[in-house]
N, C-alpha and C positions, 0 to 999 in steps of 0.2 A: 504493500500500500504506500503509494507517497506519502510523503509529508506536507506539512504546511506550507507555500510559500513563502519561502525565507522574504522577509524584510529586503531592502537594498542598503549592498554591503557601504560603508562608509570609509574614511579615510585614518579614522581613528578609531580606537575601542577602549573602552568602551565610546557611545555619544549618546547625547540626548536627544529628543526630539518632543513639542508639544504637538496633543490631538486636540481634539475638540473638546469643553464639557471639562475646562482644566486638568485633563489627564496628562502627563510626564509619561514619558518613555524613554527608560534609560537599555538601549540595548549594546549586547557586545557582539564582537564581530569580528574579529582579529583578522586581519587581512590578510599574515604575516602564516598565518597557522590554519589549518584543514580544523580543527577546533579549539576552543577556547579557552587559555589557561590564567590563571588569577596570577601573570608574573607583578612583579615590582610597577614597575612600570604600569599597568593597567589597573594596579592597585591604584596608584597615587592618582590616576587619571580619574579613576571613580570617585575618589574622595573629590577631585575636585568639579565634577557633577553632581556632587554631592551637596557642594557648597552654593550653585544653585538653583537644585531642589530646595534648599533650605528658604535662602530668599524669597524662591519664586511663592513659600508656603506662608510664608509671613507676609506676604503681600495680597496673598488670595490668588494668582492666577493660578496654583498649582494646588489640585483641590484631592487628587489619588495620581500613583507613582504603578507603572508598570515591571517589572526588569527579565528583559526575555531575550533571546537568544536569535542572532541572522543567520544563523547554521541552521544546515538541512538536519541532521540529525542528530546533533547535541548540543546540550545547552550549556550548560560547564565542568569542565574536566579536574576543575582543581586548581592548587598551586601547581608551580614547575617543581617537576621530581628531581631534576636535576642542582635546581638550587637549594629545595631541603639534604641533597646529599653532597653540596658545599660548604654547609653549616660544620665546624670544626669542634664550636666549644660552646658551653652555655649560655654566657654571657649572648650572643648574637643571636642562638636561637629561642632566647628569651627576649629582644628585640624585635627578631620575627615576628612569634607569639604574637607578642602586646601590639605593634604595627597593625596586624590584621584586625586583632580584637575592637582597636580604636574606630576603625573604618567600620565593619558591622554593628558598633553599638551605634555611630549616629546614624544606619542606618533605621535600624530598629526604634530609635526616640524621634525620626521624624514625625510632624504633627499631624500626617496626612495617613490615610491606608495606604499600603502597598501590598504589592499582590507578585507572588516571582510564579510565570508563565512558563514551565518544566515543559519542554517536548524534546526529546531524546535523551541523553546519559546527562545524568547531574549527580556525581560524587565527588566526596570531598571538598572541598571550602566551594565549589559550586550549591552543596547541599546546607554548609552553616549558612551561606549569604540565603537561600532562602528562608533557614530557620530563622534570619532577621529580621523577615519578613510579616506583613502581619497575616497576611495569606500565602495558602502555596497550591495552584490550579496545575494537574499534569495532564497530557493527553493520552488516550490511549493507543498512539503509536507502537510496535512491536518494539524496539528500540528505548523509548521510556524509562527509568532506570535509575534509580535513587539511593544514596548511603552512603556510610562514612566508613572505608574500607581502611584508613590509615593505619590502626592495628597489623595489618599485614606489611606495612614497612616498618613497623616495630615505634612506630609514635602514634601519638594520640591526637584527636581532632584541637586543634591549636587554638582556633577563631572563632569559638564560641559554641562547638558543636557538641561537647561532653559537659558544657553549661546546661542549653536550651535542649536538648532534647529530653533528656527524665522530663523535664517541666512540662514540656510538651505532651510526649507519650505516656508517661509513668514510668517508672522505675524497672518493671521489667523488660518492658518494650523494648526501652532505650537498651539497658542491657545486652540483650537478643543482638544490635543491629553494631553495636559498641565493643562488644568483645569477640564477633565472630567476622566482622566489614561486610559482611552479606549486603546484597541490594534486591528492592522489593522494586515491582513493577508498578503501575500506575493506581489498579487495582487494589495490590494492597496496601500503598501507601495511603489511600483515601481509608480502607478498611481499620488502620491503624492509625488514623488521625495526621497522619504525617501528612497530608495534604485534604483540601476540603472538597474540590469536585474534580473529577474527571470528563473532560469535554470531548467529540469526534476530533479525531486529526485531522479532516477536511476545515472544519469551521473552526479549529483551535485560538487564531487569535481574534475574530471575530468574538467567537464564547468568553476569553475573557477580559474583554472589555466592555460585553453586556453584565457580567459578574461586579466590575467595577462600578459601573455605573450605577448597578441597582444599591450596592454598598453607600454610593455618595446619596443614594437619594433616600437612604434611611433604612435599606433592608440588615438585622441582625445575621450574620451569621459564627454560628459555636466553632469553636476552633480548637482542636488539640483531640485526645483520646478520650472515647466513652466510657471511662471507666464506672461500674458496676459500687457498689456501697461495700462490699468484702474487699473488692481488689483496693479500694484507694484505704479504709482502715489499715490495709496492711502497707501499702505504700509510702502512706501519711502520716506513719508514725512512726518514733523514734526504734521503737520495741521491731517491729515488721524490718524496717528499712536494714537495721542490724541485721536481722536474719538472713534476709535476700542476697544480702552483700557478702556475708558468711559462705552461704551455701554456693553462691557464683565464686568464691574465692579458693574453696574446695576443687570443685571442676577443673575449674584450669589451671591448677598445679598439678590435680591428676591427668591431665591433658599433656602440659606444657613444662612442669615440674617449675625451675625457678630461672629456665631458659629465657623464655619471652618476658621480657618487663612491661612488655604495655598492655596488658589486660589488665596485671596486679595495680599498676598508676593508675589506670581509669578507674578502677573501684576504691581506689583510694581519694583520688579527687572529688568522685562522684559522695563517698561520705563525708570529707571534709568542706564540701561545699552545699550538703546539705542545709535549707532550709534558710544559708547565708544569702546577702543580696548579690545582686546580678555584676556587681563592680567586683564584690568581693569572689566569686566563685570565677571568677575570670582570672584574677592575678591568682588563684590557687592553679586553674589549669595552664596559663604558660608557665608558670615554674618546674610542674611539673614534665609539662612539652619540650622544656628546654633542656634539661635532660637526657630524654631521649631524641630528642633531636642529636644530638651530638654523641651519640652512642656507638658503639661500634657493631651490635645488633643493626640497627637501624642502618648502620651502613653497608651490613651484609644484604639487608633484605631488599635496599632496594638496590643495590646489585643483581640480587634475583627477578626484580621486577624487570630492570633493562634488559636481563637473557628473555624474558616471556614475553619481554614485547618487541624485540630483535626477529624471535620466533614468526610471533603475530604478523607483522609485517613481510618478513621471507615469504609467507605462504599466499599474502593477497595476489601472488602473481598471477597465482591459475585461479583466483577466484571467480571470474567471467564463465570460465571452462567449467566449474564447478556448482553455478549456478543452473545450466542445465542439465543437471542429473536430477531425474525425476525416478530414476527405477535403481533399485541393489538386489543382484542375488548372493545368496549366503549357503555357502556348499557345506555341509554339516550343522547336525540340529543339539550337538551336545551343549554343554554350559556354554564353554565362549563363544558358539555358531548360535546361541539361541539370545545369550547378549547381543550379540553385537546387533541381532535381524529388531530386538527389542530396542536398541539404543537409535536406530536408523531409521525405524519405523515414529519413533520419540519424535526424531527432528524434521517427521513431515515424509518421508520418501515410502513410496512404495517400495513392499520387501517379499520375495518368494525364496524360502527357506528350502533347500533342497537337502533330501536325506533318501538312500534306497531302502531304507528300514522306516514302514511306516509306523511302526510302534515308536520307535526312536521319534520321531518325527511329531508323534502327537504327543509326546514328552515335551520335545523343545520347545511348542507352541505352548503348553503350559504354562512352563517355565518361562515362556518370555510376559505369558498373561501375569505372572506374579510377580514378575520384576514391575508391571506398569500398575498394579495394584496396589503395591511395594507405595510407588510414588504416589498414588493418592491419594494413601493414609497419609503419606506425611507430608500434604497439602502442595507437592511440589508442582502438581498437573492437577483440573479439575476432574473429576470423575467421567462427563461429555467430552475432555480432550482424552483422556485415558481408552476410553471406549473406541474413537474415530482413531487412537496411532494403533489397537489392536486390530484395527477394520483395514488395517492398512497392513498385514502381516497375511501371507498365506503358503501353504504348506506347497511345494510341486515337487514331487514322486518321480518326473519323467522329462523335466526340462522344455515344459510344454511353453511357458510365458517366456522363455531363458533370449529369445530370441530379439527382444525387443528392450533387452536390460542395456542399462549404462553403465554401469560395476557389476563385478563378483566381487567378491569376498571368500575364499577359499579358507575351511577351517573343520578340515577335517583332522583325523589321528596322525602324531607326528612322527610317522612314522614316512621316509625318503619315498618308499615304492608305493606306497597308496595316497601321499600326496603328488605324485608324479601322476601315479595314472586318472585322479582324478581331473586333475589340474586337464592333461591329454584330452581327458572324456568332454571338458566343457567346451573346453575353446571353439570344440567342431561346433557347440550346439550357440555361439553368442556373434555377434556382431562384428564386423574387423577393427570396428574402434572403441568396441567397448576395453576398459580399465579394466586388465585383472591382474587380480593381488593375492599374495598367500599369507596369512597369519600365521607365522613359526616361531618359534621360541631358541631353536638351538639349530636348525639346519639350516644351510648356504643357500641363498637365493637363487645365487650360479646353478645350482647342481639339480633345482627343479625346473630351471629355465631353459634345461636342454632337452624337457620333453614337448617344448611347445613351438608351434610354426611362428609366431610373433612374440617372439622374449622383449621387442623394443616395447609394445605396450603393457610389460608385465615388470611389477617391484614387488616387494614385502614391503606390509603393513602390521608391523608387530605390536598388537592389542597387549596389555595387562589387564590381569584379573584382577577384581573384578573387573569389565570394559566400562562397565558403567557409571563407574566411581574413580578408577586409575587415569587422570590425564594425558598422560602422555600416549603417542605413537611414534614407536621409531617406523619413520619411512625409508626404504632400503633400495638402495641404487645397485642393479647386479650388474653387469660387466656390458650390457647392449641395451641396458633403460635407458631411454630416454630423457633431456632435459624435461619437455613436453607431458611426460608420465611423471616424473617429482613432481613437477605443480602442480596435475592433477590431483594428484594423488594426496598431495599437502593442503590443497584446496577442499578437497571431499575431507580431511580429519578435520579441517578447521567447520567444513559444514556438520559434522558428528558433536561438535562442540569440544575436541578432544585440542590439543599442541603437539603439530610436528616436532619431530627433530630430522632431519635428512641424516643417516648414515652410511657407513660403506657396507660392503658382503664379506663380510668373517663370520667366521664361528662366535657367536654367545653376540653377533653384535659390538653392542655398547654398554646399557645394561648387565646383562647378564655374562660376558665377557670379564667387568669388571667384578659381579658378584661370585664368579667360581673361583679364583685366588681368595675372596673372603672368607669364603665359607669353607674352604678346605684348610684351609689356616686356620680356623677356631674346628675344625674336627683336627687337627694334629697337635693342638695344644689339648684339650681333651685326653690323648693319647701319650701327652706328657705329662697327668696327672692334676691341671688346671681345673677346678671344677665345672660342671657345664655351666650350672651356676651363677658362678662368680663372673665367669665369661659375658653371659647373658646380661647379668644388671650392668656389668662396667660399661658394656656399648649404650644400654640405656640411658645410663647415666650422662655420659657423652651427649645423648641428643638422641640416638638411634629411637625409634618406633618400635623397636619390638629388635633381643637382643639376634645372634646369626641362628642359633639353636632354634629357637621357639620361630624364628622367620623362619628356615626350612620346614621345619611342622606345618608351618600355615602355607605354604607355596605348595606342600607337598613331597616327599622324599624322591619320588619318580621324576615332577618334573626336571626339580637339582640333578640330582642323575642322569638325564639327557642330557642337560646343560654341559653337568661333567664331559662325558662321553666325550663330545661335542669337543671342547675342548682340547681332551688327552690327545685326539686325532685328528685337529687342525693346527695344534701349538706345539707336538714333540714334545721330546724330551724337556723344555723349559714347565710344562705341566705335567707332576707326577702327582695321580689322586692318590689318598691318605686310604680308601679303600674302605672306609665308615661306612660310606652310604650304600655301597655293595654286601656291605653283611647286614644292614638294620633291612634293605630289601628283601634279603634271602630269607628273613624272618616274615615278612611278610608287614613289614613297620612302613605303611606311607603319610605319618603324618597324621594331623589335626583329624582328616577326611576319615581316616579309620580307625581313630582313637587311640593309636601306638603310634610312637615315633621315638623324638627326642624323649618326649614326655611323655604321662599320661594324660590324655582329653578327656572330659566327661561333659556334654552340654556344650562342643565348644570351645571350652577353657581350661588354661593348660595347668596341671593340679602339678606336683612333684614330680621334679624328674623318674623314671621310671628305675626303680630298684635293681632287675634284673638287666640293664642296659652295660653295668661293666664287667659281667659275664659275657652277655652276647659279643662284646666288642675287646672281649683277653685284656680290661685295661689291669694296670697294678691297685694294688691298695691304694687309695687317695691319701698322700701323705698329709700329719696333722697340720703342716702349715704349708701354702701352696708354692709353688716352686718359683714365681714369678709376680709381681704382684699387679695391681692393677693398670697403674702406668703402661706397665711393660706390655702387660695384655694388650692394651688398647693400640699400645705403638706399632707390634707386630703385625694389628689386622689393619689397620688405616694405614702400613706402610705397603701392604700388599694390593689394595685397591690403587694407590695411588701409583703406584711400581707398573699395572699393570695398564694403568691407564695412558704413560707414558709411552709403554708399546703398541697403543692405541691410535693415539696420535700421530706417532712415527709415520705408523704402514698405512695412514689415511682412511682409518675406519670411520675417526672422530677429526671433522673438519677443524675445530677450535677447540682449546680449553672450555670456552664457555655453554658449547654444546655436548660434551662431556658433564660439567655440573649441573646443566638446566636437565638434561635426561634423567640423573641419576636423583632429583628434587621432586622431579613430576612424578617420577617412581614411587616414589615415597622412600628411598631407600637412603636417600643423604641428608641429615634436618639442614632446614635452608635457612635458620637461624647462625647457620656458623658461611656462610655465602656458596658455599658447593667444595666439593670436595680438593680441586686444584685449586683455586683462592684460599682455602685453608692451607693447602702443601706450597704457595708463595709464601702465607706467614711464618711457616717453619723453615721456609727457605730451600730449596732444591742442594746445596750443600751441607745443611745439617742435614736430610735425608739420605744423601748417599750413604754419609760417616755413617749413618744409623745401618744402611744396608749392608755394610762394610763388613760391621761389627756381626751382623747376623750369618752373611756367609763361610764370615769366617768361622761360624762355632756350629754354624747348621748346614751349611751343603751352598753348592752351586744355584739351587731353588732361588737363592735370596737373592743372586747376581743384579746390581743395579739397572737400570734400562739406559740404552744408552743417550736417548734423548735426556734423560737425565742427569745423567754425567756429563753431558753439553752445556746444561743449563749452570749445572753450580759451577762449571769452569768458564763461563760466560759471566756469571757471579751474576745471572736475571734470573725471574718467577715464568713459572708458563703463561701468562697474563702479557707481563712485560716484553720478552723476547717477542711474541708470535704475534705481539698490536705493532709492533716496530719493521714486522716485515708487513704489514697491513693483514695480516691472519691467513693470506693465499698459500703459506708457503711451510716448511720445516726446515731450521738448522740441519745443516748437513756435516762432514766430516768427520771424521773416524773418533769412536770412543775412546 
């Protein structure tokens, strides 16, 4: 659906403009920028439209104040990310802070109503200048798009948005939108009080300026959240407020432990500015902003914000190409062939799930029906869109609709010869320009590309489990993809809602490349009497999600083991397995899935390591004090990711450093609170890691041998960051180790 017709852009942004009926209209419009950012500069300029509004309100010819946006599809994006991650020390980004705050409070104490006219993306100091507002009208454009996602660069809303929202929503609400940055679309923001009408996107600014109008001429309208006589006693008083804050303060240390500081600051701000005035609750939140502003969190994360949107951008190339894909088939109906047809069908495409097994078949339709069920409940899709992306999934036994698709998705068993032959079996039956792709986890793209007559329009698309939940796709370039198929192919993950990464065709990838030295490294310390244990919590401890033990549980013992395999026989002797996962197999241990593994499962959840696991596995007595301690533990397994990632790079699997950390983030597998895995091994320095590798060969084997890109770097004395920005990222240091 279009949008509104943008306004006519102007020479400056923001500018003013009078309508009729003493209406101001103060719109932005950056000339300079595709959307609209709250830099410095556009700051000062506001205030000094500012100045007037003020006037013109003191005089009577300015009777209501508009503030809307000349973009087609967004209305404001924010400060510049780049100038919060110039901020050094507190003192500035306490100046920051209070800079912004000043500007939206005389917003907000203007004497006139104002009304901010939301049509397309408004977070972040986009979304406090509304809350300055005394109205906030969205349209229901698909695009639409409201919140204060700051939390995820590790600060908090600076300009007034961890003030005025509780006030606004309630104390939970705000919560909800404050500690997680989620953004709510037009609908629920009107639901939620965060906005009071939603108007058509055709007559969007026509609507509100009838909205205004009726305002000037005397119409009341309630502004903020409906809360209920239970919800606000508990809200509104000291006894509740405590509690709420409590209980949110629990969560996200169980969440986040004591990593992330800016959920703990905002709940702190949020109760130290309880109940205080509006002046006063404002110099609690830049203190606390400043802070984190200046954090070294905050500078990891939005480090990681630049890879995601580095990504975002790479992929709009085949976005054209990508928009007309109206059809996907999906070859296998198991979990991930039953997600992915469930995930496709979510985002609008027709989907024909193909299985020879129609028992199989009416499983994965199930299964996908409960995945979109799944999101019902928890309000993510209405029940009528739930319904119409199941109407849009259907099962074909015999390749009957196959003929007319724009994708495959190949995601059968991963096993070389029955993805070969099936892969064989479609091609005959689809288009000569349709996109096909194979979902693999550990085999070479190369090697299923030479069963088919057009390998140029054929890459991997390696899906994580869950598809539905895991962001990332590595997209995979095999030795005759074409440019043409990247894009597409990076175009259709950005239409899945997922983030490319473009890789090359090795074994394990990038990901999982990087996760078989980890995870065989903590099965050989295991083997050296380290407890599984200890192991476990210290990676937690770290940041990790879930220690290497209890993640292989949940990945599965099978899948790791291909991965292994995979490996031993594409990397030689440089990979020898530890031979764990081959015997908890032989037992018949896969994991979480069938209750024996690492652990015991019961429900799910992983209870105490399993008793008889160092019989099965001939280890020794677990001596009474462990042989290494946690340091050391952590340093052996993060030196082996990072060792191997360097061999990565080398042989051009992984184009940059930064799509090495952005992959292994989207994964879940690297906390992005510490910036990605190589940003971390620049601040230990690529010559402390060798010493460190040095040390370990010498006492453990040739396994440890440094890589040699890395032995480049510390006698370079640069970070992989550093060096590979200085050849502009096209290229690898060369010359002998």
């Amino acid at each position: 659906m279009a949008g509104p017709t943008p306004p006519p852009q102007t020479s400056a942004s923001p500018s003013l403009q009078m309508e009729d009926q003493g209406i101001a209209v103060i719109r932005f419009n950056d000339p300079e920028r595709s959307a609209n950012l709250l830099t410095r500069e556009v700051m000062e300029q506001f205030a000094l439209i500012l100045d007037r509004v003020e006037e013109g309100a003191r005089r009577g010819s300015v009777r209501g104040l508009v503030v809307e946006s000349g973009k087609e599809h967004d209305f404001i994006l924010g400060a510049d990310v780049s100038a919060i991650a110039a901020i050094e020390d507190a003192d500035t980004g306490l100046e920051a802070a209070r800079f912004g705050q000043r500007i939206f409070l005389r917003l907000e104490r203007l004497p006139v109503p104002t009304v901010a006219a939301i049509h397309g993306t408004c977070v972040g100091g986009g979304t406090e200048l509304a809350l300055a507002c005394t109205f906030r009208l969205v349209s229901h454009g698909p695009r639409t798009r409201l919140g204060l996602p700051e939390v995820k660069l590790g600060i908090l809303p600076a300009w007034g948005g961890t003030t005025r929202l509780p006030r606004l929503l309630g104390l939970r609400s705000a919560l909800d939108l404050l500690l997680t940055g989620r953004l709510v679309d037009g609908d629920e923001a009107v639901s939620l009080g965060l906005a009071e009408r939603a108007f058509p996107t055709d007559s969007f600014h026509r609507d509100v300026r009838s909205f205004l109008r009726a305002i000037l001429d005397g119409d009341r309208v309630r502004t903020g959240a409906r809360r209920r006589l239970p919800q606000r006693l508990l809200e509104d008083t000291a006894p509740g407020r405590r509690a709420i804050l409590l209980t949110a303060g629990r969560k996200v240390r169980a969440v986040t432990g004591e990593h992330m500081p800016a959920p703990l600051r905002i709940l702190e701000v949020i109760r130290r500015s309880s109940g205080a005035s509006v002046e006063r609750a404002l110099e609690v939140e830049a203190r606390a902003a400043a802070e984190l502003l200046a954090s070294r969190t905050s500078k990891h994360l939005i480090h990681v914000f630049n890879l995601r949107e580095r990504a975002r951008k790479a992929a709009e190339a085949g976005e054209a190409r990508a928009a007309g894909i109206q059809s996907l088939g999906v070859l296998g109906a198991g979990p991930m062939g039953s997600g992915l047809a469930q995930l496709a069908a979510y985002r609008g495409l027709q989907v024909r799930m193909r299985d020879p097994d129609p028992e199989a078949l009416a499983d994965g339709l199930r299964r996908a029906a409960r995945l979109t069920d799944r999101a019902v409940a928890r309000g993510r899709i209405s029940r009528l869109d739930g319904d119409r992306a199941m109407a849009r999934i259907a099962g074909d036994g015999a390749y009957r609709e196959f003929a007319q698709l724009d994708v495959v998705l190949e995601a059968v068993d991963e096993r070389l010869a029955v993805k070969r032959e099936a892969l064989a079996e479609v091609e005959g039956k689809i288009p000569a320009n349709c996109l096909l792709t194979t979902n693999t986890a550990s085999l070479q793209v190369e090697r299923l590309a030479r069963a088919l007559e057009r390998p140029h329009r054929f890459c991997g698309m390696h899906f994580f489990q869950p598809a539905h939940r895991v962001p990332l796709v590595e997209v995979v370039r095999a030795r005759e993809t074409t440019q043409e198929t990247v894009e597409a192919a990076c175009a259709l993950v950005r239409r899945l809602g997922k983030i490319p990464v473009v890789v090359g065709d090795g074994p394990g990838f990038v990901v999982n490349r990087i996760l078989g030295p980890y995870f065989n490294e903590a099965t050989r310390l295991l083997s050296e009497g380290v407890r599984l244990q200890m192991v476990d919590r210290t990676m937690e401890a770290f940041g990790f999600s879930a220690g290497p033990f209890r993640q292989m549980d949940e990945l599965g013992l099978d899948l790791v083991a291909q991965v292994e395999t995979a490996l031993v026989e594409g990397l030689g002797p440089r990979f020898r397995a530890s031979g764990v996962l081959e015997r908890l197999l032989a037992q018949g241990r896969i994991g979480r899935d069938g209750g024996l593994g690492f652990y015991r499962w019961v429900d799910q959840d992983a209870m105490d390591p399993d008793p008889e696991l160092p019989a099965i596995l001939d280890l020794p007595p677990p001596p009474r004090r462990s042989p290494l301690d946690a340091t050391d533990v952590r340093a052996r397994l993060i030196l082996a990711m990072i060792n191997e990632a360097a061999h990565i790079l080398e042989e051009g699997i992984a184009r940059s450093p930064g799509d090495v950390d952005l992959a292994l983030i989207l994964a879940g597998v690297f906390p992005p609170f510490r910036g990605g895995l190589l940003r971390f091994a620049d601040e230990i320095h690529p010559r402390s890691l060798v010493e460190r590798l040095d040390r370990l060969e010498g006492t453990l084997g040739k396994g440890y041998a440094a890589a040699p890109l890395l032995r480049r770097l510390a006698r370079a004395d640069r970070g992989f960051y550093d060096l590979l920005s200085e050849m502009g990222g096209s290229g690898l240091p060369g010359g002998p180790a």
